[in-house]
N, C-alpha and C positions, 0 to 999 in steps of 0.2 A: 255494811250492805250485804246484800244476798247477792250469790254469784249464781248467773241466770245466761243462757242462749239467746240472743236474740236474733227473731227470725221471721222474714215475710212472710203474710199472707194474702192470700184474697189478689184480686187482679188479674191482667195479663199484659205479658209483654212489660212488666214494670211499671203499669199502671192504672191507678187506683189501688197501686199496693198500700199497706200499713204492716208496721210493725209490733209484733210482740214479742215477751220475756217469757222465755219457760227453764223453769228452774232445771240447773244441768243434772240432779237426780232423776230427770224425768229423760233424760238424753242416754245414748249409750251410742256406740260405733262399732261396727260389723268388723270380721276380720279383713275387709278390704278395704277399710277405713271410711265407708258410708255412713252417715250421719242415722240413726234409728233412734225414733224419737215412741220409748216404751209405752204412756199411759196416753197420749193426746191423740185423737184423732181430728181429719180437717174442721170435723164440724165445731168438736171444743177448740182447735185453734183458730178459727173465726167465732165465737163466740167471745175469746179474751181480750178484756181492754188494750186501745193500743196506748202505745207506752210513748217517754217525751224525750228525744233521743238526744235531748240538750242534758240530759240526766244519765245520757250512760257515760260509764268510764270503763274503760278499755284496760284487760290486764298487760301484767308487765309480759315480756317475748318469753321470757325462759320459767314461766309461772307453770306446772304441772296441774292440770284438772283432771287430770285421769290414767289408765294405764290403757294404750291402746296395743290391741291384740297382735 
């Protein structure tokens, strides 16, 4: 499988949120460990299909996805 962010959109207050996948090449993190999501803006992240969260699987605790600053 592809290793992807998943990440609410749309809503307020937690509802009528959905969820989508954005591929963590598209993610990166600030030197103060804020989440900066490079190519997507809100409108493309409401525009992507939401995803079936009976289909995500969760990495292992000690799995590295990146080096943060």
């Amino acid at each position: 499988g592809k290793l992807a962010g998943v990440i609410g959109v749309g809503g307020f207050l937690g509802m009528n949120e959905y969820t989508v996948a954005v591929p963590l090449s598209d993610m990166d993190f600030t030197r103060n460990g804020q989440l900066k999501l490079n190519t997507r803006t809100e409108a493309a992240l409401r525009s992507m299909p939401e995803i079936d969260e009976d289909m995500i699987k969760p990495l292992q605790d000690d799995r590295l996805i990146g080096n943060s600053v």
